[in-house]
Each structure stands twice: as structure tokens, then as C-alpha cells.
C-alpha positions as CSV (number, residue, x, y, z in Angstrom):
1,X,0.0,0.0,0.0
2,X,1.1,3.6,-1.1
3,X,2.1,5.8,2.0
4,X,1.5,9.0,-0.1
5,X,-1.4,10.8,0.8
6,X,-4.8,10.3,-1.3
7,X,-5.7,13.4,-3.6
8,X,-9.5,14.2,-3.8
9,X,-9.8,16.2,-7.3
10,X,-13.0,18.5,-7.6
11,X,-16.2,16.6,-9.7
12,X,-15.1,16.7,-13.5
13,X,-18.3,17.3,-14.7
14,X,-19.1,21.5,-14.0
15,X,-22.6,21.4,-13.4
16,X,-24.3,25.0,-13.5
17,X,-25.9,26.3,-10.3
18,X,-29.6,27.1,-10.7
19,X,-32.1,28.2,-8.7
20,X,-33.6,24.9,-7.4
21,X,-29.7,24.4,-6.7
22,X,-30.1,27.5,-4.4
23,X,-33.1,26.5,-2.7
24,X,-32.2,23.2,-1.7
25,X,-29.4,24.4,-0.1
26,X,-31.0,27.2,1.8
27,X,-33.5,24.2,2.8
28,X,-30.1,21.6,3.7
29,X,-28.8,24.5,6.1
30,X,-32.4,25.2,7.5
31,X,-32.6,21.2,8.7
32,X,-29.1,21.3,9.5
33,X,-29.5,23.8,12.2
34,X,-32.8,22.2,13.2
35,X,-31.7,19.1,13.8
36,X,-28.7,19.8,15.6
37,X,-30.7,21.9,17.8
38,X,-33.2,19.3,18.5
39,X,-30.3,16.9,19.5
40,X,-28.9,19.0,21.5
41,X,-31.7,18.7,24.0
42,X,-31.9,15.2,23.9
43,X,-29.2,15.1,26.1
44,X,-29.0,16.7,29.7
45,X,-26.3,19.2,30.8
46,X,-23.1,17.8,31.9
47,X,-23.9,16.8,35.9
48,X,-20.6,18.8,37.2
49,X,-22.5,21.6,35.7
50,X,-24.1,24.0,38.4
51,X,-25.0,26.1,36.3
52,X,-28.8,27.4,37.3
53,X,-29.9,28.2,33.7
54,X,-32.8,25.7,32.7
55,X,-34.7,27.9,31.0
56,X,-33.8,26.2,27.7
57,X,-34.4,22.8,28.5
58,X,-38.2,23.0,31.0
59,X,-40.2,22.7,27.9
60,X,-39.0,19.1,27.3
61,X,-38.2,18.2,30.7
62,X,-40.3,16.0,32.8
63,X,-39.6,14.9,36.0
64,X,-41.6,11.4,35.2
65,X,-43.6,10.1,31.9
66,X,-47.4,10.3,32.0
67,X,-50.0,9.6,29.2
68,X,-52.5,12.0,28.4
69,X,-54.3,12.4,31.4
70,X,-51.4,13.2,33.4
71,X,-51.0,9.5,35.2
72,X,-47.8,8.6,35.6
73,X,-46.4,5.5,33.6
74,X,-43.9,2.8,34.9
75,X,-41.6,1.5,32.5
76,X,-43.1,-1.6,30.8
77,X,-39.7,-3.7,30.6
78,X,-39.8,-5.4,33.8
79,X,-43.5,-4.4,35.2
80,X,-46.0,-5.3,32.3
81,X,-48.5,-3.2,30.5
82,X,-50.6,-3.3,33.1
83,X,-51.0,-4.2,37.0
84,X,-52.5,-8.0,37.5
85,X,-51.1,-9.4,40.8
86,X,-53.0,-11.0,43.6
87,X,-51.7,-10.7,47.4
88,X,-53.4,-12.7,50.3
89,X,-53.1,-10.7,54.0
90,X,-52.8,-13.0,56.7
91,X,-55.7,-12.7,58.9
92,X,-54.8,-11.5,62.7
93,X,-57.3,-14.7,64.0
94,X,-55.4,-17.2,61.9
95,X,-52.1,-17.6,63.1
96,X,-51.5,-17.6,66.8
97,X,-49.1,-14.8,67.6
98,X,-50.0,-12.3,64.9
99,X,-52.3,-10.2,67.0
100,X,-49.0,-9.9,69.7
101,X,-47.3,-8.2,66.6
102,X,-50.2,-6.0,65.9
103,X,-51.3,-5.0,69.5
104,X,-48.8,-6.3,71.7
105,X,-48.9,-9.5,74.1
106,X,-51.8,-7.8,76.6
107,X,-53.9,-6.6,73.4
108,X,-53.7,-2.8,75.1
109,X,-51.8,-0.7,71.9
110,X,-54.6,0.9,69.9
111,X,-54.3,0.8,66.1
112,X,-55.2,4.4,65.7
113,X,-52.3,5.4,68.1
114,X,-50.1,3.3,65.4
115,X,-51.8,5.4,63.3
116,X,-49.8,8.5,64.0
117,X,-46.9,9.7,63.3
118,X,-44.0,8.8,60.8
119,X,-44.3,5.1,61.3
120,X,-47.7,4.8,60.0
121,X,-47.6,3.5,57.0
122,X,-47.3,0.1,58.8
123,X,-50.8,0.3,59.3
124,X,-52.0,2.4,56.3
125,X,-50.3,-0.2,54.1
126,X,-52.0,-2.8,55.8
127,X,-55.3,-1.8,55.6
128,X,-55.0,-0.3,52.2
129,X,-54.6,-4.3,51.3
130,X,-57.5,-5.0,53.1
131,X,-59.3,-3.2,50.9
132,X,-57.1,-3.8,47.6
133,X,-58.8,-5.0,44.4
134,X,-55.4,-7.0,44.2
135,X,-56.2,-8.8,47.3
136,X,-57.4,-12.5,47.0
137,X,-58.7,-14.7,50.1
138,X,-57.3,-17.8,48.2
139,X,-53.8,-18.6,48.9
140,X,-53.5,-21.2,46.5
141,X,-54.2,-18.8,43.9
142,X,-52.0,-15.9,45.6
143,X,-48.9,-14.8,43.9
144,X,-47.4,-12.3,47.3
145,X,-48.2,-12.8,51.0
146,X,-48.5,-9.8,53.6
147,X,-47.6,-10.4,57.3
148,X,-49.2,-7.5,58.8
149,X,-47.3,-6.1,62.0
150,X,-46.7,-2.8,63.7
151,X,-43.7,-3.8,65.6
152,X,-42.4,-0.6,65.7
153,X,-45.2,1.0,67.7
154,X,-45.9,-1.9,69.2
155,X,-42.7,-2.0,70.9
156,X,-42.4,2.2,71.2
157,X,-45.9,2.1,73.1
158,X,-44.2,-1.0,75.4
159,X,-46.6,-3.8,74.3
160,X,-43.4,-6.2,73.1
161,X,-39.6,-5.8,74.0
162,X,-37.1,-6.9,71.6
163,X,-36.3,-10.4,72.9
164,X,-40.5,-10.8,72.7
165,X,-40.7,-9.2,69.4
166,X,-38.1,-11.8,68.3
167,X,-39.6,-14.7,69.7
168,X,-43.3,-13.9,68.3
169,X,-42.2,-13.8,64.9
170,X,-40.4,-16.9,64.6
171,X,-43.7,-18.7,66.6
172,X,-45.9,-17.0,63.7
173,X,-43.4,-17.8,60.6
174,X,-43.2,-21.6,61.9
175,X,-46.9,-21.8,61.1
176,X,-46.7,-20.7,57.3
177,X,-46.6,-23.4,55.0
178,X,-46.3,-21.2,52.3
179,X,-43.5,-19.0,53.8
180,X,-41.8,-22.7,54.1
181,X,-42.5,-23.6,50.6
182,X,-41.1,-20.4,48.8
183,X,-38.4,-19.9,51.9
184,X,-39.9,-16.0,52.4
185,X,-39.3,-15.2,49.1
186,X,-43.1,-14.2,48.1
187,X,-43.9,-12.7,51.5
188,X,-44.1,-8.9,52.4
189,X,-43.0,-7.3,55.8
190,X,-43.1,-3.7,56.7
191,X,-40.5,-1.8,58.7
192,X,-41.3,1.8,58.2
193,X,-38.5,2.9,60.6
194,X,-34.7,3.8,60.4
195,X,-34.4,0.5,62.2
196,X,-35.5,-1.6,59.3
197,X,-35.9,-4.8,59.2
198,X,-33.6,-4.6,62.5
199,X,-36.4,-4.6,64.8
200,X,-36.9,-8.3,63.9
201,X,-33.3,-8.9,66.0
202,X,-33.2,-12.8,64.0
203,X,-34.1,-11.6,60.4
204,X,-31.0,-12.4,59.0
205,X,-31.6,-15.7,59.5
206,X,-35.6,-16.3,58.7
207,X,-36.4,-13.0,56.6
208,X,-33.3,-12.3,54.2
209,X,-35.0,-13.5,51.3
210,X,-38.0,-12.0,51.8
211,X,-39.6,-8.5,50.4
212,X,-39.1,-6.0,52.9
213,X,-41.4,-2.9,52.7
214,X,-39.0,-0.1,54.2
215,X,-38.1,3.6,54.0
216,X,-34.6,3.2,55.3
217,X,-32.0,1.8,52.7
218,X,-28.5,2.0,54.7
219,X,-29.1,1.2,58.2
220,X,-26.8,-1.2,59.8
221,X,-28.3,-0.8,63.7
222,X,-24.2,-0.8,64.2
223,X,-24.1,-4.4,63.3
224,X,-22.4,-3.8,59.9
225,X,-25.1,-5.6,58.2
226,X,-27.9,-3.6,56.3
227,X,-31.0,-4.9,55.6
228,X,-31.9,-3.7,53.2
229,X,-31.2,-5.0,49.6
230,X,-31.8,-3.1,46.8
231,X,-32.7,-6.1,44.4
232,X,-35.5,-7.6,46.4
233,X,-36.6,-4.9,48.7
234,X,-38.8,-2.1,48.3
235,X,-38.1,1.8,49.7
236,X,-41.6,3.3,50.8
237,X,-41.8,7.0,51.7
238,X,-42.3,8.2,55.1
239,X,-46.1,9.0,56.2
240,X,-46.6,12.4,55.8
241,X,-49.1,13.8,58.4
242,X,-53.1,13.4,56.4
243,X,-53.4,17.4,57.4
244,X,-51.0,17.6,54.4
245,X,-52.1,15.2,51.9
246,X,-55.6,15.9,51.5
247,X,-57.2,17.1,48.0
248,X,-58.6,19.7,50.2
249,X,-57.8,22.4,51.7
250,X,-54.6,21.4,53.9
251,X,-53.8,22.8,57.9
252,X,-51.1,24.7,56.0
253,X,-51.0,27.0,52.4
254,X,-47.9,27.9,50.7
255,X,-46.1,31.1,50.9
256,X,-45.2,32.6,47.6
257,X,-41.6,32.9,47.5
258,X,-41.3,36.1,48.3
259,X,-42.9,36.2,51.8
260,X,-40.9,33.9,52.9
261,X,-38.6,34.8,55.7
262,X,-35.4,32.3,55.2
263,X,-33.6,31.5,52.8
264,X,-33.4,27.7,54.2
265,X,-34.5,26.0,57.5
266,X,-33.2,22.4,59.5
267,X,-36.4,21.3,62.1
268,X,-35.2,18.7,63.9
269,X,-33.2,17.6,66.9
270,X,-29.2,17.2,66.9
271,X,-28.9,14.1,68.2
272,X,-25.0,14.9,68.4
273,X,-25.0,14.2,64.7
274,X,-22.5,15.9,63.2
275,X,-24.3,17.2,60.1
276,X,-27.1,18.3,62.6
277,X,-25.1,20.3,64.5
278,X,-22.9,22.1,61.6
279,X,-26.4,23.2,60.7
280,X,-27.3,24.2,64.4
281,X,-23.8,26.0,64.4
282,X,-24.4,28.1,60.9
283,X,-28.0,28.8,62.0
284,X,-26.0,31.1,65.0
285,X,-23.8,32.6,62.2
286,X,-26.3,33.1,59.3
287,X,-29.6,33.5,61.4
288,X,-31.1,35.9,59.0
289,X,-30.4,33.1,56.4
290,X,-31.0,29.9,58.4
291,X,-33.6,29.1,60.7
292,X,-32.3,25.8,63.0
293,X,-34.8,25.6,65.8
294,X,-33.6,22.6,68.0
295,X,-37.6,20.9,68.2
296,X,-38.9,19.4,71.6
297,X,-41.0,16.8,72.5
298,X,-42.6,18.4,75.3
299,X,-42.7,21.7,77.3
300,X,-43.1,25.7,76.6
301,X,-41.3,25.2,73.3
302,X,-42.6,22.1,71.4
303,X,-44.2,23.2,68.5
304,X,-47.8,22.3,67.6
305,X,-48.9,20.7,64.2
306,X,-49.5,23.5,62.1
307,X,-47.2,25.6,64.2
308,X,-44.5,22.9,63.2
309,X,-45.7,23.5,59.0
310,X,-45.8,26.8,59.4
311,X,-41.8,27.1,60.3
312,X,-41.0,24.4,57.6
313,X,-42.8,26.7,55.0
314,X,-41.6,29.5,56.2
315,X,-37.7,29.0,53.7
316,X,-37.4,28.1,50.3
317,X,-35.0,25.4,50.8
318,X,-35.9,22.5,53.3
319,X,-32.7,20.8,54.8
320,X,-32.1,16.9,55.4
321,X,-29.4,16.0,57.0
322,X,-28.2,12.3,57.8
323,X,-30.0,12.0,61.8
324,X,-29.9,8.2,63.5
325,X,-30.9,6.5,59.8
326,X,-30.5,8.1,56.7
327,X,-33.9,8.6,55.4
328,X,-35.7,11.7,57.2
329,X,-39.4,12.8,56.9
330,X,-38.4,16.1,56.0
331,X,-37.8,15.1,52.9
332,X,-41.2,13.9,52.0
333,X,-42.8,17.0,53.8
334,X,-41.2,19.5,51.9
335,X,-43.5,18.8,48.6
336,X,-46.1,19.4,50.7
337,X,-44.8,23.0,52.1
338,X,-43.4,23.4,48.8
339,X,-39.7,24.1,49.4
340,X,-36.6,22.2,47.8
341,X,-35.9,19.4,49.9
342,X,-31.7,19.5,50.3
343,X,-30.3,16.2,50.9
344,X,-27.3,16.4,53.4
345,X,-27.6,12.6,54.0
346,X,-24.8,10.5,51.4
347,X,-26.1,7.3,51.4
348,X,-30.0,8.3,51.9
349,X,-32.0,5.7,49.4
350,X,-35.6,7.1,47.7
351,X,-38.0,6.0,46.7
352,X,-39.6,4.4,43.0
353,X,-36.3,5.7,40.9
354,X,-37.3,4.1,37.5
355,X,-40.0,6.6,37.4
356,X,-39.1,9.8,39.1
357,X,-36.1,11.9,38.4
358,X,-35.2,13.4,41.7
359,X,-32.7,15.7,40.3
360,X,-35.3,18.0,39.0
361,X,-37.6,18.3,42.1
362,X,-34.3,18.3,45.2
363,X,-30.8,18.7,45.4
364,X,-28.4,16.4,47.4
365,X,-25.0,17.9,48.6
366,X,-22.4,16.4,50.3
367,X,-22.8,15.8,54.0
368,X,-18.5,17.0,54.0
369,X,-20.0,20.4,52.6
370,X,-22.5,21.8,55.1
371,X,-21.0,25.3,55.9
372,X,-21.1,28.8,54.4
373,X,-20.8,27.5,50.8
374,X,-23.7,25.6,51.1
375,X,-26.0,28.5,51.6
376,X,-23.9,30.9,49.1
377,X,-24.7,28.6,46.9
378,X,-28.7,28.1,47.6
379,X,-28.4,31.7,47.6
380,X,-27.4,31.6,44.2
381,X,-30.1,30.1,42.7
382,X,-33.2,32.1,40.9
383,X,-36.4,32.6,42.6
384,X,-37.5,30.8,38.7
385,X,-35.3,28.1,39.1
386,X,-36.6,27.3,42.4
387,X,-40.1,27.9,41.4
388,X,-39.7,25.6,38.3
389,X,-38.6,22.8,40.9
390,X,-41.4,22.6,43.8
391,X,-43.8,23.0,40.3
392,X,-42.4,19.5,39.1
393,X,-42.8,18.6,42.9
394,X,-46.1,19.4,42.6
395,X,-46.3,16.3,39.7
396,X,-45.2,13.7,42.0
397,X,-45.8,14.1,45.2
398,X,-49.1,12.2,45.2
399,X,-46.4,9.0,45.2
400,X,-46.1,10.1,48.7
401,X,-49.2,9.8,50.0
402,X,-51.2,6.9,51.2
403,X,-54.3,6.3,49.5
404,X,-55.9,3.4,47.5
405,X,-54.1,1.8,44.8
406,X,-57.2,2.3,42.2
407,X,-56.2,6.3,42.7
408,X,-54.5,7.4,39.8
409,X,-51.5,8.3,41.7
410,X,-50.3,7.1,45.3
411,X,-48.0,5.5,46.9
412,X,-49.9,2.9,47.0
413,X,-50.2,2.2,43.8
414,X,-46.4,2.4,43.1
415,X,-46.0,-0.1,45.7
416,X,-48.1,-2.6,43.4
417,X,-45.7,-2.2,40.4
418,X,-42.9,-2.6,42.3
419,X,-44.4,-5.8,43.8
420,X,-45.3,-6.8,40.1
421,X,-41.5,-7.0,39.0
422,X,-40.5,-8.9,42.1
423,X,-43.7,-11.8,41.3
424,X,-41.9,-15.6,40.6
425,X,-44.0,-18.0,38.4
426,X,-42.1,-20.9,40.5
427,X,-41.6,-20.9,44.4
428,X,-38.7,-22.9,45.5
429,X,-36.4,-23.2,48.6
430,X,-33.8,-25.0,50.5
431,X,-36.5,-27.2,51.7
432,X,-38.6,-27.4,49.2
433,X,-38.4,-30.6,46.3
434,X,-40.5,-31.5,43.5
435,X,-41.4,-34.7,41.6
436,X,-41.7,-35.8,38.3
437,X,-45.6,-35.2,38.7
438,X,-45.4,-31.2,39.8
439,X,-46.2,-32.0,43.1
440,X,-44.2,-30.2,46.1
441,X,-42.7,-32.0,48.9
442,X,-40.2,-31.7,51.9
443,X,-37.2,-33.6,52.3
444,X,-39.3,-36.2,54.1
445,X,-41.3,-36.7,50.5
446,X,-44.6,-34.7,51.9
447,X,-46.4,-33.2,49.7
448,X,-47.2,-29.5,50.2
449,X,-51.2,-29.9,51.2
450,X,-49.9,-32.2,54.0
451,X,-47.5,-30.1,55.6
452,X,-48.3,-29.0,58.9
453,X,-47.4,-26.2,61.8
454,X,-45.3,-25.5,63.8
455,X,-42.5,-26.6,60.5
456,X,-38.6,-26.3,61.5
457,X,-37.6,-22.7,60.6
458,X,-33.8,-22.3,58.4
């Protein structure tokens, strides 16, 4: 092969340029410069970017896909076209032991005091079920189980202690046949606090394979051991206070922007977390920036409901930092009071991600960074901006709330299509064998409809 370099000569044939010639080129460069602008936005800014400019790109940008009507859509790889999945909710009467979980051993924790508060959705989930048009009273015909429990009120109100909450669940899971047959693997639990799945001090060993229902994706309860496992489990938000959530009118309104008083706010207790108390620290330097209240539980200076709202909304930023877990209810509040969560918490894990973009509605900054550049840099940002992102809040925050899963929106209902991609058409386990017939049996060559409580637990 010749290493001189190729010469291109010009076309031999001169062809005159006419007028359709000049059209079609004006036309050529018109495209061009169409096209390149319209691929230009296909793609997002670079993420090292902070620059606050997205006027150019809010036309196209969504924070999730809808259809028409403005219902959000899951992605149909992986979840199906549609929901169809039936769930059977163990009944409190039918095992002996549940009720312990769900009112404690003496029967004296009310359900409506489990109600309250950010651990709620232990019982809204469960009686959201109850009422599910997913929910089948046939097991043999039921593709997920639910083991209702409020453990974490139950045992916050002192109707179990650790070593009882323990010892109840292992005496209710030994009486599941169908918990033996799939080894856990098609059964739901709830843990709807920073404890997780922790609470249950042995669920290592009888729940790891099971779905766990939980808001909290990091904690280790200082055992170095999370429990939750991003492949199997499910992150639910935290229950927002009904006040908020309502279609109607809500204990609090939303300030415009410009009435607002702070530029950001931090509600919450230090804890002697570190992040906490930088905050509590730059609150005494910035104070006509940063409002950092340290909250109380009781006396002269506990705030009230609405009194509590009415301080969140009162900044246009809402701060999160890391506290005993990593997940905070501030975070989920925020939509509510519309300011811009900011997430101080590095290894925080939220909710329903292949349908939400949470870098258009939030920010997250490092936990390393909370000092004065933090708020130079909220400071920074245009009152449009900010506007643009609690309106895209507005979109999504009905994935937050608690309502039936035949609304159009609700958490709910997100919970079902992330149930649908974890359903198994075969159930198997360690101790679980088949035969050339189909029929299930135990190592002892039972067959499934023979097995019988109490069964030996892994």
C-alpha cells in the first residue's frame, strides 16, 4: 500500500448552479440547524455543571412520563403493561401470635395510636390491602403474601420488647406453609422505621430472602449488616401527616416565595450528629439566612402541628441532613410546604427511581460540605429556578401519599408495580423438592397440602 497521501480532485463534470440548486441548499442548512438543535436537547447538561440556567431545557423536561391524562407511567420492561397481581393478607385470628405483633402480648396498643406519626404506614399499608382489588382470600391462587405487624409502635408504646418481638415472629413464621415452601421469598413485611428490618433482632436468618417494605436503605443498627437489599426490597416514603395530603384544603398553604422569611431551614433535633449540629452552628452565624430551631418533644417550646408546618414553610429550601438513619421525613414533607428538599444525608436511598427523576424536584450535597458555601450557593439560585422545581414537585408528590391503589397516583399504587416486577411464576427453597408429577414435597417426601405447623424454621 502507497504511504503517499490520497488526492481528492474536484467533480469533472461543472454542473451550473440554478435556482432549485439555491433552494435546496437554503432548505439543507435550515434542517441542519434544526436538527442539531433538537439533539442537543436530547441530552441533559453535563452533571458537574451547576449552572442554574434551565430555562432552555423546562419545555421538554419532565420529572416522570405520563400519558394524556397526566397519570404517571412505569416502565413496561420489567413491570407489564398493566398491574394483575393478587396478594393474600394474613388474617390477625389465623395464626397464633400475629395479633402480639399487631397489638402487643396484653392486646392494650390501639391501632389508631399506630396510626400517628411517621411510622404509619405500617398500618395504612395494611389496611390499604385489606381493601385492595389485588387482594385474594385464596392462597393457593396468591402470587405475594403480607404479614401485617406494627412492631415498631408496638414495641415504642411497650406492648413487646425486643427479645418478645423476636420470639413472636419466629412462633408466627413456623406456622406458614407457604413461607416454608417459597423460603420467604413471596412474602411482604413492613419496617417503616430507620431500624428496618432490624427490629426483627433474627431476620437475617428467617427474613433475608423475603420483600421487605422499608423507608430506610442504609441502616446497619451498628451491626455492619444492612437490611436492606436493593434487588428484592422495596423503599416506601415516610407517612406524611393526612393534614397535608388531603385534596382539600390542607392545615397549612404555601407562601409565595417572596414572603418567605429564610432562605433555608433544618427542624429537627441534633442528636449529636455531626451534620445536625454544623447546621445548628451556621443557623447562629447566618440566622437571617438559616432558621435551626432545635424541636422538643414536650414543654413551653414544642411546637404544635400547624405551628410545626408553618416554620418548615416559612424557607425556600428545606434541609435533610443524615439524623440516626439516613432517610428523614423532611424530605417527603417539603413537597407538601413546597420548598426544595436539600439532601445532606450521602447514602439516603428514595423512593420508586425508574419513574421519578429526583434531580429536577431536590438537590443532594455532600454531608462533607454543610458550611457557608452551602447557603452561598442556595443563595445563588433564581427565585424561577426554584419555582420551576417545587412546580415539578407538585407532579409527583401524590407518590407520597397513602391512598388506594385504584387512585390514579399514590404511593400505593407504586407499591403494586414494584411488587409486580419482584412476582416468581415458580416458588422454591432450601427445603422445598419436586417430583416428576409437579407435586411439592419436603425432604421427608410430603407433599405440600400435607405439611403442617409448627414446621422447622432455616
Amino acid at each position: 500500500m502507497s504511504n503517499k497521501p490520497r488526492i481528492f480532485s474536484a467533480h469533472p463534470h461543472n454542473t451550473p448552479c440554478t435556482r432549485i440548486h439555491q433552494i435546496g441548499a437554503l432548505a439543507l442548512i435550515t434542517a441542519t440547524f434544526f436538527f442539531t438543535r433538537l439533539f442537543d436537547q436530547s441530552f441533559p447538561t453535563s452533571p458537574c455543571n451547576l449552572s442554574h440556567d434551565r430555562s432552555s431545557q423546562n419545555v421538554n423536561l419532565h420529572v416522570a412520563k405520563t400519558n394524556g391524562g397526566g397519570k404517571l407511567l412505569w416502565p413496561e420492561r420489567g413491570y407489564g403493561s398493566y398491574l394483575s397481581l393478587k396478594i393474600y393478607v394474613y388474617d390477625e385470628n389465623e395464626i397464633d401470635g400475629l395479633k402480639d405483633l399487631l397489638y402487643g402480648i396484653d392486646g392494650s396498643v390501639s391501632t389508631n395510636a399506630c396510626l400517628k406519626g411517621q411510622w404509619g404506614s405500617q398500618v395504612k399499608i395494611h389496611r390499604l390491602l385489606l381493601e385492595s382489588r389485588f387482594r385474594t382470600r385464596k392462597k393457593d391462587e396468591a402470587d405475594l403474601f403480607f404479614v401485617p405487624a406494627y412492631v415498631k409502635c408496638v414495641r415504642m408504646l411497650g406492648g413487646l420488647n425486643d427479645k418478645e418481638i423476636n420470639q413472636t415472629y419466629v412462633k408466627v413464621l413456623s406456622q406458614m406453609p407457604y413461607f416454608r415452601r417459597s423460603g420467604g421469598r413471596d412474602h411482604i413485611f413492613v419496617f417503616p422505621s430507620g431500624a428496618g428490618a432490624h427490629l426483627f433482632r433474627s431476620w437475617a436468618i428467617y427474613i433475608n430472602r423475603s420483600i421487605i417494605l422499608t423507608p430506610e436503605g442504609d441502616r446497619t443498627d451498628k451491626k455492619d449488616t444492612s437490611a436492606f437489599n436493593t434487588w428484592k426490597d422495596i423503599i416506601i416514603p415516610g407517612n406524611v401527616d393526612d393534614g397535608m395530603t388531603k385534596t382539600e384544603a390542607t392545615i397549612f398553604q404555601p407562601l409565595p416565595l417572596l414572603k418567605r422569611k429564610y432562605l433555608a431551614n433544618y427542624l429537627g433535633r441534633a442528636q449529636k450528629k455531626v451534620g445536625r449540629l454544623k447546621l445548628i452552628e451556621l443557623a447562629k452565624q447566618y440566622g437571617d439566612k438559616l432558621e435551626c430551631p432545635e424541636l422538643q418533644f414536650n414543654g413551653p417550646k414544642k411546637l404544635g402541628k400547624v405551628e410545626y408546618f408553618q416554620h418548615l414553610g416559612n424557607a425556600k429550601f428545606c434541609l435533610a441532613p443524615h439524623g440516626e438513619s439516613s432517610w428523614t421525613l423532611r424530605f417527603y414533607e417539603s413537597f407538601f410546604v413546597e420548598c426544595v428538599p436539600v439532601i445532606l444525608s450521602d447514602q439516603v436511598e428514595l423512593p420508586f427511581q425508574n419513574v421519578i427523576d429526583y434531580t429536577q424536584i431536590s438537590i443532594k450535597w455532600p454531608s462533607t460540605l454543610i458550611g457557608p458555601e452551602l447557603l452561598e450557593y442556595l443563595a445563588s439560585i433564581p427565585d424561577e429556578v426554584i419555582e420551576q422545581m417545587i412546580a415539578r414537585g407538585r407532579q409527583v408528590r401524590c407518590l407520597w401519599v397513602y391512598a388506594s391503589d385504584s387512585e390514579p397516583c399514590s404511593a400505593m399504587q407504586a407499591v403494586m408495580w414494584e411488587l409486580q416486577r419482584k412476582l416468581r411464576q415458580f416458588h422454591q427453597s432450601a427445603e422445598t423438592y419436586w417430583l416428576h408429577n409437579g407435586s411439592i414435597v419436603n425432604r421427608n417426601l410430603v407433599e405440600f397440602s400435607n405439611w403442617k405447623p409448627p414446621m422447622p424454621l432455616p
